[in-house]
VEXKEVO-794864 format. One record per residue (C-alpha): residue in three letters; x, y, z. Coordinates in steps of 0.001 Angstrom, whole numbers, plus 500000, padded with zeros to 6 digits. Example, Ala and Ser with C-alpha at 12.3 -4.5 7.8 and 13.67 -1.06 7.14 Angstrom:
BEGIN
ALA512300495500507800SER513670498940507140
END
This chain:
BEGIN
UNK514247503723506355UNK512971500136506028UNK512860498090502816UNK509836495881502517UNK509146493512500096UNK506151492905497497UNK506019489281497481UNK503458487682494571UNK502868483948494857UNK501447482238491618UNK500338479140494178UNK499794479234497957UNK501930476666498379UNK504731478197497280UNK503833481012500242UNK506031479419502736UNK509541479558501472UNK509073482776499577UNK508061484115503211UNK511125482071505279UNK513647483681502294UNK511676487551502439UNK512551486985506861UNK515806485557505897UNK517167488003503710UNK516257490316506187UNK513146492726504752UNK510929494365507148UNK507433493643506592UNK506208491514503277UNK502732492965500964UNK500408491464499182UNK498489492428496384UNK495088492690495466UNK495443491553491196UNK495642488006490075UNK495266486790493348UNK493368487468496680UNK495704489274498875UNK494305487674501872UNK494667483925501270UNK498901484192501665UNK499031485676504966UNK498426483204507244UNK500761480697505712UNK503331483902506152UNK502331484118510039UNK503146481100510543UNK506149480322508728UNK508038483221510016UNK508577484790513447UNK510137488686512847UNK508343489952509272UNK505630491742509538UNK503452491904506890UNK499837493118505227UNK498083493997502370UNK499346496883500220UNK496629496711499131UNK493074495193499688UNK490320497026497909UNK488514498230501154UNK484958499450499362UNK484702496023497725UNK484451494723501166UNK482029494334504637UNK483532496034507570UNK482732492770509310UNK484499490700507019UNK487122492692506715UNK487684492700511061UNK487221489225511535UNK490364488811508674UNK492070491462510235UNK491386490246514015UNK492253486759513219UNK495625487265511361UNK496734489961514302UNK495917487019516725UNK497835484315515247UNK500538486593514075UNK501024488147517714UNK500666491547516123UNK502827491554512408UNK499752491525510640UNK499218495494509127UNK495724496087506860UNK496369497839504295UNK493125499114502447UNK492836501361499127UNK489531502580497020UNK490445501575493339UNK488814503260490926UNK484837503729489881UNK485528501741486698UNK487026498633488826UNK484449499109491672UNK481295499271489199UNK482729496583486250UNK485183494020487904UNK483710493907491542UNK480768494846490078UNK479253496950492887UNK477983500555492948UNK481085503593493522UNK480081505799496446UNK479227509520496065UNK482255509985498198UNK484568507193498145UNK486865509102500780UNK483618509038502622UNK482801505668502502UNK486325504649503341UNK486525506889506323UNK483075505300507646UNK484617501523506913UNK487750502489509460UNK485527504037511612UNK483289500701511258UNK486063497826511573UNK487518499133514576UNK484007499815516014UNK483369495899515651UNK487269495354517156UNK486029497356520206UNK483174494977520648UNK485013492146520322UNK487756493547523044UNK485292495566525421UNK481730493500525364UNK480287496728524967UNK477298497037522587UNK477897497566518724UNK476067500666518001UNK477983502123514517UNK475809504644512338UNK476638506468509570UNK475901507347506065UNK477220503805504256UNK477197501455507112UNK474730500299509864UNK476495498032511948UNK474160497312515534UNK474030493688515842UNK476920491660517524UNK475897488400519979UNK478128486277521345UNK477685483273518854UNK479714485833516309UNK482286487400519032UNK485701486254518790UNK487286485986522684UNK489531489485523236UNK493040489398522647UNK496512491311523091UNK496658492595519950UNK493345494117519287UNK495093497613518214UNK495656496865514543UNK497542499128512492UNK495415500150509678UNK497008501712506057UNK495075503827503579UNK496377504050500118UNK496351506633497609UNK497462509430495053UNK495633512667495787UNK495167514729498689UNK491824513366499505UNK493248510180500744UNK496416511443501929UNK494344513788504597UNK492120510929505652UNK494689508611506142UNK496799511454508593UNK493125511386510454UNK492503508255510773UNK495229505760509854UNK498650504187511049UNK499838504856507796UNK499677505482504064UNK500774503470501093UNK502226505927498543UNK501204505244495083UNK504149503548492353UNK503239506879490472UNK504884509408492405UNK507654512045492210UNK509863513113495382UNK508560516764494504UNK505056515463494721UNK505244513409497945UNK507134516560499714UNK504690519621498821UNK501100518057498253UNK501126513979499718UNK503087515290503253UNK501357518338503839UNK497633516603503179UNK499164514239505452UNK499980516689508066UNK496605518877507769UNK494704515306508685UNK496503514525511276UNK496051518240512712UNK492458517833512149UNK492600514869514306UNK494658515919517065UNK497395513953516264UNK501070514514515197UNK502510513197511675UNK505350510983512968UNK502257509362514083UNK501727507724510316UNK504161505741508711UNK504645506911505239UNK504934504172503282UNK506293504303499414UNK506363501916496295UNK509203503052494188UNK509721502065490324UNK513496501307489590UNK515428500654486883UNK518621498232486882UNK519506497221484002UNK519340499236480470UNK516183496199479490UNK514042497623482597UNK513698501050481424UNK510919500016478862UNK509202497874480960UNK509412501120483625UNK508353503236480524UNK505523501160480132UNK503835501069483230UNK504564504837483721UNK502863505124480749UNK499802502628482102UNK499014504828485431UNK499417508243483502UNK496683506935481256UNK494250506689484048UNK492258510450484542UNK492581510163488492UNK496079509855488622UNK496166513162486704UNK497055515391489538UNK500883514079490233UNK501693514878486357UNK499729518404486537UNK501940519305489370UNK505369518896486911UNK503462520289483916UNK502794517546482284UNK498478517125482032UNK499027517193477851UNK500781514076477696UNK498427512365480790UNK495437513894478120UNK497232512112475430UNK498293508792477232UNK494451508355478129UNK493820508966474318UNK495789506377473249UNK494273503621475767UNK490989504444474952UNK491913503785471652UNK494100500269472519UNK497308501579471106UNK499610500022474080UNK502719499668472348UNK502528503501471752UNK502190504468474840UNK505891504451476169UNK506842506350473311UNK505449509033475183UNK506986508740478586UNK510146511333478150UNK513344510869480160UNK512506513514482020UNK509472512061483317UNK511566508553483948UNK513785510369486105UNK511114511530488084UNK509550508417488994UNK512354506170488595UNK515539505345490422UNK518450504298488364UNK521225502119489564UNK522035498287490451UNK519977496736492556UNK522845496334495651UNK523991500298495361UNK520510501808495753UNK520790502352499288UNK522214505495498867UNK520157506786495476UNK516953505613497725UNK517881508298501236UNK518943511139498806UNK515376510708497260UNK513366510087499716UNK515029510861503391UNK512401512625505556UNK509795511612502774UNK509539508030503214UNK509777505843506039UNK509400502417504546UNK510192501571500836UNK509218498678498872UNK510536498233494771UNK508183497921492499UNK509095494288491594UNK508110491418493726UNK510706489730495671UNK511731486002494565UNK514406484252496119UNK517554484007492889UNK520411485431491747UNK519687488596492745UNK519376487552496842UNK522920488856497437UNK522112492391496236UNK519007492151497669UNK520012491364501097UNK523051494282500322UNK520375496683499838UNK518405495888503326UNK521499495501505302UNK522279499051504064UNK518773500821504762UNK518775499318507943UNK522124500732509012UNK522442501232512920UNK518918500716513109UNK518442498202516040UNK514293498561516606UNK511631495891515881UNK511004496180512076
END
């Protein structure tokens, strides 16, 4: 199991030693964001101030975005990176798509984000083969692709690509077509091991393909000190409010108090929300424990489930950097591979 880290820079110039400290204190890969801040803008400066972490966007909001754009970003940053660089692309929801990127949501936004793969590494395959750029399908028309616009080939032209999601929709499409799958913070062990893993498993059947093939890859809410559980309780509360994360509570029984947590947002009542959140439900999608001893809390949870895990906090270099690099050095283990 690797630990990753979310890193969140409030300027791009303080990218560079928050990425030398995330390689330093010895985290796999490093993920950006897509919410104050573009998600894209950081990575380079992270290419080229570090030589082992890999690292990519968990997530970029794929169906606010051009194929094109979105391979000559990916293309690029796998070039210059000599092959770290991991896309990491997610849907959002209609009311972010339509009001805050104020485009149109797709009849079938599993659709559309199958067909925007299917489209970036179409144009990749140009770019590598010379051969003509001929993509068709329902939400993209790509056909034109002269030299003037080519990028030369390169070595690392096979980028991994990550889907994100909650329901089985995604999870199947991402075992059919992806390198891996971003797990969504609101998640239960229970959930990830009898719906996420076998939708998983189904795609990658449909596809041929085997699921070791997908790295499964998991953002898990903790709680390490008695002040985080409200803050936990809160954002629990936040994605429980939203209708299409329904599923994961209806699976535990608990679709009256997602009903009721959407009531209350509608109506602004924030504060009240948490109240809400039992300690049942905390449990479930919260680990418990100081930060240094959850190596072992994190493999009882999630062994077999999850093969990279990032906490739901983003990484800054402190106080905490001994129990932080405690908690990789432990995950890691015996593991000698390339992170």
């Amino acid at each position: 199991m690797r630990l990753d880290a979310a890193i969140a820079p409030e300027s791009l110039n303080d990218t560079p030693a928050l990425a030398r400290a995330a390689e330093a204190m010895g985290f796999a890969a490093a993920w950006t964001s897509e919410t104050q801040h573009n998600p894209f803008l950081p990575l380079p400066l992270i290419a080229e101030h570090t030589t082992r972490l890999r690292f990519g966007t968990a997530v970029a909001i794929g169906l606010a975005r051009s194929p094109l754009t979105l391979a000559h970003v990916g293309w690029d940053l796998a070039q210059q990176s000599q092959g770290r660089f991991i896309l990491g692309l997610g849907t959002q929801v209609k009311p972010h798509i339509e009001r805050r990127f104020g485009l149109a949501w797709p009849e079938s936004p599993v659709g559309k984000l199958r067909e925007l793969v299917q489209a970036i590494r179409a144009v990749w395959h140009t770019w590598q083969t010379g051969e003509r750029l001929n993509f068709r399908g329902e939400y993209y028309k790509l056909t034109l692709m002269t030299p003037f616009f080519s990028p030369a080939p390169h070595p690392f032209a096979d980028v991994p690509i990550y889907l994100a999601g909650v329901n089985t929709g995604l999870a199947r499409l991402a075992g059919e077509v992806a390198q891996g799958y971003h797990v969504h913070p609101l998640h239960t062990a229970a959930y990830l091991r009898e719906v996420v893993r076998p939708a998983l498993a189904a795609g990658a059947a449909q596809a041929g393909r085997s699921l070791a093939e997908v790295q499964v890859a998991g953002t898990v809410m903790v709680v390490s000190t008695p002040a985080e559980a409200a803050v936990v309780r809160q954002q629990i509360a936040f994605y429980a409010s939203t209708p299409s994360y329904r599923p994961v509570l209806a699976h535990h029984g608990w679709e009256a108090v997602g009903a009721a947590l959407s009531a209350q947002a509608a109506r602004g009542e924030w504060a009240a929300m948490p109240g809400l959140v039992t300690d049942e439900m905390l449990a479930a999608f919260a680990l418990s424990g100081p930060l240094g001893e959850l190596a072992g809390p994190l493999r009882e949870r999630y062994a077999g489930l999850l093969d990279r895990v990032t906490l739901y906090r983003p990484y800054t270099p402190g106080p905490d950097d001994a129990d932080w690099r405690r908690l990789a050095q432990a995950l890691r283990g015996a593991d000698t591979e390339t992170p």
